[in-house]
py3Dmol code that shows the C-alpha trace and the ligand (Angstrom):
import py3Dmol

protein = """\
ATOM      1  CA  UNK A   1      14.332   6.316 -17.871  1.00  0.00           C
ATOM      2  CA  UNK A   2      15.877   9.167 -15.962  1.00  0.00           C
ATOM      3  CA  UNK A   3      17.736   8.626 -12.779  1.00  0.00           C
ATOM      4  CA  UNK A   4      16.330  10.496  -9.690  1.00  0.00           C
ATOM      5  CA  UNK A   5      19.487  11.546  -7.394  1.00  0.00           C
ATOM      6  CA  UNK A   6      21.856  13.892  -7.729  1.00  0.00           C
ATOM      7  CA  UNK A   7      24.405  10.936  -8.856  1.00  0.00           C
ATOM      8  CA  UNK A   8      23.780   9.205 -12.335  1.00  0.00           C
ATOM      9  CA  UNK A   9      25.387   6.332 -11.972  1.00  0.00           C
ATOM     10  CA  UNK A  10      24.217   3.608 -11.060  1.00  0.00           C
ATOM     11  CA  UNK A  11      20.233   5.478 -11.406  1.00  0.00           C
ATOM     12  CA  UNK A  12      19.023   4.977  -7.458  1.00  0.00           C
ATOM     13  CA  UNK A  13      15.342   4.465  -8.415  1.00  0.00           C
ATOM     14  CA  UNK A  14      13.426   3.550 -10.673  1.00  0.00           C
ATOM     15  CA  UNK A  15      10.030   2.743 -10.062  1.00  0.00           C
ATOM     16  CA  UNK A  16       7.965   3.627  -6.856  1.00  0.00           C
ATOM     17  CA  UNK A  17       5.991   1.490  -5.214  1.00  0.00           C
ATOM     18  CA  UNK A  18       3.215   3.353  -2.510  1.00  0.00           C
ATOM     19  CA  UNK A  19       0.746   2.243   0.139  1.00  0.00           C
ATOM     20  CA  UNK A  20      -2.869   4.225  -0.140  1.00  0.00           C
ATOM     21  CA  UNK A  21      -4.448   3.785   3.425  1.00  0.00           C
ATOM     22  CA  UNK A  22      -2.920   6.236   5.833  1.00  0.00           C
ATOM     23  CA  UNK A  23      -0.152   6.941   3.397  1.00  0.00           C
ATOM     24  CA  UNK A  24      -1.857   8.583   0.127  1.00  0.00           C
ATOM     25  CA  UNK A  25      -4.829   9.601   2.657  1.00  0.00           C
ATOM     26  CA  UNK A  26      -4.414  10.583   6.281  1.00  0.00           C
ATOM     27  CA  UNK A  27      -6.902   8.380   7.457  1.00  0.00           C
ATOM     28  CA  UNK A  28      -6.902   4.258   6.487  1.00  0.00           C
ATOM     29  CA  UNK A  29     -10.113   4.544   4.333  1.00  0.00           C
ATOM     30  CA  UNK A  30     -11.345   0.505   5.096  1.00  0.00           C
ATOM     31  CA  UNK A  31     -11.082   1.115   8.838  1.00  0.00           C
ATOM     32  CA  UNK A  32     -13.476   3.902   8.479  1.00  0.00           C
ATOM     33  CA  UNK A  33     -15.727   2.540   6.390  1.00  0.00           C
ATOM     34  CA  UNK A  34     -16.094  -0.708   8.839  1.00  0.00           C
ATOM     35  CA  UNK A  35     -16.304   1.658  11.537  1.00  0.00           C
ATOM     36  CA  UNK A  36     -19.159   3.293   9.830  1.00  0.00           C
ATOM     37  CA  UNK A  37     -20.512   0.321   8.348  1.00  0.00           C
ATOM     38  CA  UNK A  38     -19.953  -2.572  10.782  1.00  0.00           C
ATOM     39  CA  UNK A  39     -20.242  -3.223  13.884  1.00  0.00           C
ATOM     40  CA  UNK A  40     -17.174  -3.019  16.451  1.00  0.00           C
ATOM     41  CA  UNK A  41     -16.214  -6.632  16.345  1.00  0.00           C
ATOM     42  CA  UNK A  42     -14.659  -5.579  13.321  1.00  0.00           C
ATOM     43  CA  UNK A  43     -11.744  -3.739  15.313  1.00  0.00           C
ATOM     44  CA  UNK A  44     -11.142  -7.048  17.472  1.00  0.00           C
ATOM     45  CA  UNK A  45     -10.321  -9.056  14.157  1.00  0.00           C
ATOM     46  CA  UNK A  46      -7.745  -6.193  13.425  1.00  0.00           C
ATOM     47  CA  UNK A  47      -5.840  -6.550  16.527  1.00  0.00           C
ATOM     48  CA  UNK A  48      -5.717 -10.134  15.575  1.00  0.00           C
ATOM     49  CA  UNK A  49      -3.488  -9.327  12.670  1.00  0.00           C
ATOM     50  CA  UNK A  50      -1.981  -6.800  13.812  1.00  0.00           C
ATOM     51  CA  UNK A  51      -0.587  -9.205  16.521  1.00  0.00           C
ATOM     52  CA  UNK A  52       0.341 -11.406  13.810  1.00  0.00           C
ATOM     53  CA  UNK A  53      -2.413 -14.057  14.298  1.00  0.00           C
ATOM     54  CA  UNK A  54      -3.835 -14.027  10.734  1.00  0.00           C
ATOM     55  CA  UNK A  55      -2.816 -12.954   7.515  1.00  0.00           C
ATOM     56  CA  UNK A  56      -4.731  -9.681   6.395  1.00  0.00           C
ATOM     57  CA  UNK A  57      -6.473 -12.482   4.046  1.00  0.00           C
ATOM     58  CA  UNK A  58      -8.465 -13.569   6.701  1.00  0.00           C
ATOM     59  CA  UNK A  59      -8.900 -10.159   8.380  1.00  0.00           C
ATOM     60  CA  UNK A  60     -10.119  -8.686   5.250  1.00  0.00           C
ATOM     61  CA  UNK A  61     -12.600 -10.849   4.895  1.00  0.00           C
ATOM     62  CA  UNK A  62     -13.716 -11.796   8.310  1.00  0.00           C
ATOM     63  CA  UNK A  63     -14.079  -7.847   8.254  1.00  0.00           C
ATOM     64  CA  UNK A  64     -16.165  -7.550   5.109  1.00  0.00           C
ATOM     65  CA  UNK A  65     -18.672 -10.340   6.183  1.00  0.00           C
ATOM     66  CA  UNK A  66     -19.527  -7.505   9.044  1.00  0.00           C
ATOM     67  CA  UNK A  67     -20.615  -4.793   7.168  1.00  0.00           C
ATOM     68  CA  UNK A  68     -24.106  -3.939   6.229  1.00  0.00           C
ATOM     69  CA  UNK A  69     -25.106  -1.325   3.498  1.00  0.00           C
ATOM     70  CA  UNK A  70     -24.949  -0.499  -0.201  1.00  0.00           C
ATOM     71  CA  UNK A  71     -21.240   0.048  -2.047  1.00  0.00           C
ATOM     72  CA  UNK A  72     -22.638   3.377  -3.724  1.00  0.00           C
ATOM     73  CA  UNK A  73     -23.310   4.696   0.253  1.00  0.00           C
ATOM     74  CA  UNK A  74     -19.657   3.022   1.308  1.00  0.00           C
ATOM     75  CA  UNK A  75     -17.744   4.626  -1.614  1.00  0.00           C
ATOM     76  CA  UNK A  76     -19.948   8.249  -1.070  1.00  0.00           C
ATOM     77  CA  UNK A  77     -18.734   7.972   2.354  1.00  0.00           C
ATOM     78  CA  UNK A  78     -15.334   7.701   1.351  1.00  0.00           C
ATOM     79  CA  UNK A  79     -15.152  10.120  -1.197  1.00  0.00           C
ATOM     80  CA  UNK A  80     -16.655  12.741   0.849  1.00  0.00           C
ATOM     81  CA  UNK A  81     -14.986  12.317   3.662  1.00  0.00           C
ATOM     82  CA  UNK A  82     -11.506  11.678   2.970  1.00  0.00           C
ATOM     83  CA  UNK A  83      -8.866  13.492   0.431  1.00  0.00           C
ATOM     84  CA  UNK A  84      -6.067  12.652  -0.789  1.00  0.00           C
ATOM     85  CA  UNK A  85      -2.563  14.213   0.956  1.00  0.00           C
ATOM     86  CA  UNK A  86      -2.480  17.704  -1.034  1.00  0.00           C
ATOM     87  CA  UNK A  87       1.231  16.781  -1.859  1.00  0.00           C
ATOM     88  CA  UNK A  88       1.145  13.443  -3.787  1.00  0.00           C
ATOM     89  CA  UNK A  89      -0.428  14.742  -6.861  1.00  0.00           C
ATOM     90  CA  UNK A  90       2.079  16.826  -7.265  1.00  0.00           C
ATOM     91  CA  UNK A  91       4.901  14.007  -6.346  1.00  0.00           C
ATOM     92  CA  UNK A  92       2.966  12.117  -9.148  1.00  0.00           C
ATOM     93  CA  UNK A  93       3.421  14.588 -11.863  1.00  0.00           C
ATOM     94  CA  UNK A  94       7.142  15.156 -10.861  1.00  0.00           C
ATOM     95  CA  UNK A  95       7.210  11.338 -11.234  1.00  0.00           C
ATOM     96  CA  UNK A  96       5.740  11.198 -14.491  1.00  0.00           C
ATOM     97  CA  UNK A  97       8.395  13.943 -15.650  1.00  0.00           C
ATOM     98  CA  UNK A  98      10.912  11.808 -13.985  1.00  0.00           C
ATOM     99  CA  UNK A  99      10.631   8.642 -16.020  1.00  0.00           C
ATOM    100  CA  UNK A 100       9.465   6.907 -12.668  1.00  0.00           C
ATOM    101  CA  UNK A 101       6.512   4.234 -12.795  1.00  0.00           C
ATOM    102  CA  UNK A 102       4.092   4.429  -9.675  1.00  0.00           C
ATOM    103  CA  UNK A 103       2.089   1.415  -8.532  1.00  0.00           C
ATOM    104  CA  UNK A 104      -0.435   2.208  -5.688  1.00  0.00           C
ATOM    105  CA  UNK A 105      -0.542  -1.249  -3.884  1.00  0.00           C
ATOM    106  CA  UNK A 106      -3.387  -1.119  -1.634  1.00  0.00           C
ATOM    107  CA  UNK A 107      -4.233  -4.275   0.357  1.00  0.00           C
ATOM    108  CA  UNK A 108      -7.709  -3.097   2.078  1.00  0.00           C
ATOM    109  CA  UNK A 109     -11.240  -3.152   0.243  1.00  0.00           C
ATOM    110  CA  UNK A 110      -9.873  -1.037  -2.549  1.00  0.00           C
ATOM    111  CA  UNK A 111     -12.956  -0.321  -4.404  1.00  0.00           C
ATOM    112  CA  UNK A 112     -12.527   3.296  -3.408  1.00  0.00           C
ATOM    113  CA  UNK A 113      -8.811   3.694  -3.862  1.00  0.00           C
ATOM    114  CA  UNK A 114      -8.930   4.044  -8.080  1.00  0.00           C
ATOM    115  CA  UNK A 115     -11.766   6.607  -7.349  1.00  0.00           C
ATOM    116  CA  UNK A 116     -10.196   8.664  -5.015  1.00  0.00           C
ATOM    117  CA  UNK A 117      -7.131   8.806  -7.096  1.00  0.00           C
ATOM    118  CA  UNK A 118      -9.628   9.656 -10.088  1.00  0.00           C
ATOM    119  CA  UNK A 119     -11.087  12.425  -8.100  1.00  0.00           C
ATOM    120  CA  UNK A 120      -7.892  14.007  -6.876  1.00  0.00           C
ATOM    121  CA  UNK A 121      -6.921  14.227 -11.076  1.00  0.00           C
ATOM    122  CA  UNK A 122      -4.013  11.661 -10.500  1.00  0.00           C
ATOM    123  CA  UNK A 123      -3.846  10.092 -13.412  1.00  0.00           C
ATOM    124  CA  UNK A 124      -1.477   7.860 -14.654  1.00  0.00           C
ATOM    125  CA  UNK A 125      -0.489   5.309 -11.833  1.00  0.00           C
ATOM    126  CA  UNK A 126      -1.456   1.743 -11.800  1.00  0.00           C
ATOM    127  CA  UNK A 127      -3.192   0.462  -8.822  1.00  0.00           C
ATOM    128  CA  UNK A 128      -3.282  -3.126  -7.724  1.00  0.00           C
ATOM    129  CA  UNK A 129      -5.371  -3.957  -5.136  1.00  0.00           C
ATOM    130  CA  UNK A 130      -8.457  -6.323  -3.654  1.00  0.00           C
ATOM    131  CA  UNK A 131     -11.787  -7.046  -5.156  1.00  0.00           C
ATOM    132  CA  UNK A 132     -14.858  -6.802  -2.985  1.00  0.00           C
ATOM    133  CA  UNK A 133     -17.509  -7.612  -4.497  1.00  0.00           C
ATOM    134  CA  UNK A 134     -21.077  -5.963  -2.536  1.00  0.00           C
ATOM    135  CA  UNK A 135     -24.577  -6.677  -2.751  1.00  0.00           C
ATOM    136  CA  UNK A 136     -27.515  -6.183  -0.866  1.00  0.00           C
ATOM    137  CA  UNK A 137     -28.507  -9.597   0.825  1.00  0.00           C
ATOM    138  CA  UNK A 138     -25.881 -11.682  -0.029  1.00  0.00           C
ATOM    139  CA  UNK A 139     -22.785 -11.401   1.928  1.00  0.00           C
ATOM    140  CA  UNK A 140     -19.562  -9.950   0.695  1.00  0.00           C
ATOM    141  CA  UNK A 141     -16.940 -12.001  -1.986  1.00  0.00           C
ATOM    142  CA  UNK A 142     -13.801 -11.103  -2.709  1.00  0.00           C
ATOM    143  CA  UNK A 143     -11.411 -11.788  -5.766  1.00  0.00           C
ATOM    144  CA  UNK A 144      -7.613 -11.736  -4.976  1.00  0.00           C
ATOM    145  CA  UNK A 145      -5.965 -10.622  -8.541  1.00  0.00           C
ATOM    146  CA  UNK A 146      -2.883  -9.057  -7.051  1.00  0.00           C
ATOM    147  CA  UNK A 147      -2.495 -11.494  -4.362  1.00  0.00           C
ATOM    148  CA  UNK A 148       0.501 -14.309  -4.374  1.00  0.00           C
ATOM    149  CA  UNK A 149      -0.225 -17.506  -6.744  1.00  0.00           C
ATOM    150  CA  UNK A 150       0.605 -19.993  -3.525  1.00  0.00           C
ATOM    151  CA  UNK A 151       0.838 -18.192  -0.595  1.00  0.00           C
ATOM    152  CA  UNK A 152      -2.478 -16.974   1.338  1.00  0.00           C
ATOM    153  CA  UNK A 153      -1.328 -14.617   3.608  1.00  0.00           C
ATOM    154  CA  UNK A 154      -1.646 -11.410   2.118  1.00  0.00           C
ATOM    155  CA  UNK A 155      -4.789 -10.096  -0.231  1.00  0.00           C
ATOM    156  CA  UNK A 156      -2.440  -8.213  -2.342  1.00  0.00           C
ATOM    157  CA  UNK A 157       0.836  -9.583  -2.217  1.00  0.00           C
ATOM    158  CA  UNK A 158       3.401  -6.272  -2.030  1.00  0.00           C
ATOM    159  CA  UNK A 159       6.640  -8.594  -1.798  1.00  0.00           C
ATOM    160  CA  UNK A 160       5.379  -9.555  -5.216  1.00  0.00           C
ATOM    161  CA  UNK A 161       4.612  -6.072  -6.032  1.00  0.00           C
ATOM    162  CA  UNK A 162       7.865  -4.695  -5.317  1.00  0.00           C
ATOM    163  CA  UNK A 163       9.711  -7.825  -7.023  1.00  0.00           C
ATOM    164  CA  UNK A 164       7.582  -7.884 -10.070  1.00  0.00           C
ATOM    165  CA  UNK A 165       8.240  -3.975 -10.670  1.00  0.00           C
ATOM    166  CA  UNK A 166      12.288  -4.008  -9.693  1.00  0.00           C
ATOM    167  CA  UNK A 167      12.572  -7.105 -12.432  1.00  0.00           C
ATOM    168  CA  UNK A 168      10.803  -4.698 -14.873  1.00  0.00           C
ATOM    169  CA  UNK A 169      12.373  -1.499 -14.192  1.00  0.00           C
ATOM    170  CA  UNK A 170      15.053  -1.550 -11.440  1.00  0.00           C
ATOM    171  CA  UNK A 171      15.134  -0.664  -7.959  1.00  0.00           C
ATOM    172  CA  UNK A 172      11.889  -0.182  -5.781  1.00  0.00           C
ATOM    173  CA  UNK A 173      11.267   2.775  -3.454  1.00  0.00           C
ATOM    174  CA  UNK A 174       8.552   1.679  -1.315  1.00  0.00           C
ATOM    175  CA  UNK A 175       6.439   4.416   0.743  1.00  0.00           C
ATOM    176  CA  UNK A 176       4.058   3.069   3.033  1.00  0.00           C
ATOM    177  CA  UNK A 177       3.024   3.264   7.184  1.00  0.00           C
ATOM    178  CA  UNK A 178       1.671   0.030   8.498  1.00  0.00           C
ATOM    179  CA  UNK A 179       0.983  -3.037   9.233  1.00  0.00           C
ATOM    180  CA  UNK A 180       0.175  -4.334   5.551  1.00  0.00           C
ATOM    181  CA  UNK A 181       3.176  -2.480   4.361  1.00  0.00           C
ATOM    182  CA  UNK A 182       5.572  -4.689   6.747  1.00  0.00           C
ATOM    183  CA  UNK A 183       6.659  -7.221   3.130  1.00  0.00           C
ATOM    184  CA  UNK A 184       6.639  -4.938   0.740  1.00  0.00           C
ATOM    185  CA  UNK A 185       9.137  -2.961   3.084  1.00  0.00           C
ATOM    186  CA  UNK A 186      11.532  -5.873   3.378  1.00  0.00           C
ATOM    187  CA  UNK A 187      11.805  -6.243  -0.218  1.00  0.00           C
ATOM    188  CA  UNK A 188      12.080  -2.539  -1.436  1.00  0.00           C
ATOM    189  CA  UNK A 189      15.725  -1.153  -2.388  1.00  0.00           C
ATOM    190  CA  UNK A 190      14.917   1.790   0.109  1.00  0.00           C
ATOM    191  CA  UNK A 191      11.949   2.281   2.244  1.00  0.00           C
ATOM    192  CA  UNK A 192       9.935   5.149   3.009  1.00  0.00           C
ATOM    193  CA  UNK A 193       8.275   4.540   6.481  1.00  0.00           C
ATOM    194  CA  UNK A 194       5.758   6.795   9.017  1.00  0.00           C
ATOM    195  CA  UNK A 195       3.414   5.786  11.917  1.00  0.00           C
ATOM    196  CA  UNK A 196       3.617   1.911  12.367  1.00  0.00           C
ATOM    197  CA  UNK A 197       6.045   1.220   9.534  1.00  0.00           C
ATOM    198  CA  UNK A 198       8.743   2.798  11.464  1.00  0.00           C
ATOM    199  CA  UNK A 199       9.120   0.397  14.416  1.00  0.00           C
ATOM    200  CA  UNK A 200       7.535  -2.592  11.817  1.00  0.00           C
ATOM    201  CA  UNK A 201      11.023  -2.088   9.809  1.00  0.00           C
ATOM    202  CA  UNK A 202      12.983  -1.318  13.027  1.00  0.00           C
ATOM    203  CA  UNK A 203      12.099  -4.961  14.313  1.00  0.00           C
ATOM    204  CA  UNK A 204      12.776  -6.482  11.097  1.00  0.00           C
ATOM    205  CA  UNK A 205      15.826  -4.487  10.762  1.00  0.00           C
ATOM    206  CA  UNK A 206      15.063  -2.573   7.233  1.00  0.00           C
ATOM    207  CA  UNK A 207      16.595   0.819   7.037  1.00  0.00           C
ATOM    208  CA  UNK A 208      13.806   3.374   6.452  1.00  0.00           C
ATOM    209  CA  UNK A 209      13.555   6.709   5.812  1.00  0.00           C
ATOM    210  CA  UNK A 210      11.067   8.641   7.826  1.00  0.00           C
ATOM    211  CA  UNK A 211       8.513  11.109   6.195  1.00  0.00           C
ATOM    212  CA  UNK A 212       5.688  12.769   6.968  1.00  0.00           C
ATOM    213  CA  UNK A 213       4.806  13.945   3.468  1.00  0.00           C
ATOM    214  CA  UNK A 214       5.178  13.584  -0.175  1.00  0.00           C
ATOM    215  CA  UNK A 215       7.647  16.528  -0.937  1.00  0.00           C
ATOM    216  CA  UNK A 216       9.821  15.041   1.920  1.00  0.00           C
ATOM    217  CA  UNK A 217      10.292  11.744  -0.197  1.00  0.00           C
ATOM    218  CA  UNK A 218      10.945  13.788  -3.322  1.00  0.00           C
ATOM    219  CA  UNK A 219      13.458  15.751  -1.935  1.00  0.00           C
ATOM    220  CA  UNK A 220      14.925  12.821  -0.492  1.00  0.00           C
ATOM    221  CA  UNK A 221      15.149  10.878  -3.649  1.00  0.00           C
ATOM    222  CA  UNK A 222      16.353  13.279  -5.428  1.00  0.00           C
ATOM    223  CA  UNK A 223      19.525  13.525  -3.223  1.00  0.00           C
ATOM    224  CA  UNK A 224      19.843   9.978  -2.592  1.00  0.00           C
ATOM    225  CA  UNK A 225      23.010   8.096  -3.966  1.00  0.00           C
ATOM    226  CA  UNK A 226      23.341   5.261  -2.365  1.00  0.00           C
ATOM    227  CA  UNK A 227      20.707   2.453  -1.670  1.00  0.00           C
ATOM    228  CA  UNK A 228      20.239   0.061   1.089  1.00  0.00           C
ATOM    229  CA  UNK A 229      18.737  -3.056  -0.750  1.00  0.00           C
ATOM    230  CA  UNK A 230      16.778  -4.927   0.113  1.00  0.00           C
ATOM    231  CA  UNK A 231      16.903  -7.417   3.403  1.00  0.00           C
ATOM    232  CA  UNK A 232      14.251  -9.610   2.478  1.00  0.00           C
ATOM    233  CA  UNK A 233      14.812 -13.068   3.353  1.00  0.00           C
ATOM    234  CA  UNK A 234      14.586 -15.828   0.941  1.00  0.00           C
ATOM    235  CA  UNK A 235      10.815 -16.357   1.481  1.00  0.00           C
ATOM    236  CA  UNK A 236       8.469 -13.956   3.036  1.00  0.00           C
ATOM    237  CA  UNK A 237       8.082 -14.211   6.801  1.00  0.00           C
ATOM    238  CA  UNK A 238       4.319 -14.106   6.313  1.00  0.00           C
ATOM    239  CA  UNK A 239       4.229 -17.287   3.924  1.00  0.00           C
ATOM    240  CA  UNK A 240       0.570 -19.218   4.297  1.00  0.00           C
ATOM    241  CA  UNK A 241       0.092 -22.540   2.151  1.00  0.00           C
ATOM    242  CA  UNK A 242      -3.221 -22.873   1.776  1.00  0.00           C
TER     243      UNK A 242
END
"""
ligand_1 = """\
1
MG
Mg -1.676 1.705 4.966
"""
view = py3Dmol.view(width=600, height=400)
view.addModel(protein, "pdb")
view.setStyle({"model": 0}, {"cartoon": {"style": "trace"}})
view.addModel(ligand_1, "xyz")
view.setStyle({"model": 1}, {"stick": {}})
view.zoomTo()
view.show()
C-alpha cells in the first residue's frame, strides 16, 4: 500500500469509496431512465425521499414498479446516452498505480453502472450496488446484496460500505453529490462533495471538500496530510427496522 499525500506518515488514504449517478456520470443515470421509461409520478416519489420521508428502499422500488419496457432498451438507452466523466478513468489508473482500492457504491437500479464502467475500459474497481431484476409482464423485483443486514433504509448501505472497506484497508475517501451519498459521507475519513452533497454535509456538519472533477480530487489527495474523520454518529441517522 502506498500512501497518497505528500506526508507518509500516518498514509491519509487508503481506499476510495465513489458514488456513480451524477458523480462518475454527469447525469443520475436511474432518473433518466424513469424519466424515459415511466411515467412522471415517478419524480413525486423522489421528492418524497429527498424530503426525508422514505428511505431510498422504498423509493427505488416504488420507482421501478412504474416503468414499462425491456432492460436491453433501458440499458441501450443508457449506454448511448450517457458517458462516463472523461477524467475518472484516468483517476482510476493513477489509483491502481497508487495502491488505492476503488469501490463504486451505487444505490440506484445499477444494472447499467458495471456496463458503463466496462465500456469506458475501467477496469479493475469493484462495484456494489442494487439488483433489479426486469421482465416483460411481470413487474420489477429487486435483490438487496449490498444493502445493511437489519436496517431497511438504504438499498445499498454506503455507511457499511465505507466501514467495511476502512476495517480492511484504512481510511475512506468518499466522493459522491447527493442525496444517497448523505451516510456514506458521515462515515468517510474525508469527503469529497458537489451539487447536493455540499449543503447535505453542511447540515450534518461533515467537512467536505468541494470538486467538480476527478483530477481536482487527485490533486487534492495527493497534498492532503491531515484528515477530518469521520463524524458519524453511533448509528446511522437513516436507521429503518423492518
Ligand atoms: Mg449520485
Amino acid at each position: 500500500m502506498s500512501p497518497v499525500g505528500s506526508n507518509t506518515s500516518p498514509p491519509p488514504v487508503a481506499a476510495l469509496v465513489i458514488d456513480f449517478d451524477g458523480t462518475i456520470v454527469e447525469q443520475d443515470v436511474s432518473e433518466e431512465i424513469l424519466q424515459a421509461f415511466a411515467p412522471p409520478a415517478w419524480w413525486d416519489i423522489d421528492l418524497e425521499f429527498q424530503r426525508g420521508e422514505i428511505g431510498s428502499r422504498e423509493c427505488l422500488t416504488r420507482q421501478a414498479a412504474l416503468l414499462s419496457g425491456r432492460r436491453d432498451d433501458m440499458l441501450t438507452f443508457a449506454t448511448s446516452q450517457y458517458t462516463l466523466d472523461p477524467t475518472f478513468a484516468p483517476f482510476v489508473r493513477w489509483a491502481s498505480e497508487a495502491g488505492l482500492p476503488v469501490t463504486v457504491a451505487s444505490d440506484g437500479l445499477g444494472f447499467y453502472v458495471a456496463p458503463m464502467l466496462a465500456a469506458a475500459g475501467v477496469e479493475g474497481v469493484q462495484v456494489m450496488t442494487n439488483e433489479v431484476t426486469l421482465e416483460p409482464g411481470a413487474p420489477p423485483s429487486f435483490a438487496f446484496p449490498n444493502g445493511h443486514p437489519v436496517c431497511r433504509g438504504c438499498g445499498t448501505c454506503k455507511m457499511l460500505i465505507v466501514l467495511f472497506e476502512r476495517q480492511r484497508h484504512g481510511p475512506v475517501a468518499f466522493i459522491g453529490e447527493g442525496h444517497t451519498d448523505r451516510y456514506g459521507a458521515l462515515y468517510a475519513d474525508v469527503v469529497f462533495a458537489k451539487k447536493w452533497l455540499q449543503q447535505i454535509a453542511a447540515d450534518d456538519g461533515v467537512p467536505y471538500i468541494a470538486w467538480e472533477t476527478f483530477d481536482d480530487v487527485r490533486g487534492a489527495l495527493k497534498r492532503i496530510d491531515l484528515l477530518p474523520g469521520p463524524v458519524g454518529p453511533a448509528k446511522c441517522p437513516g436507521w429503518t427496522e423492518p
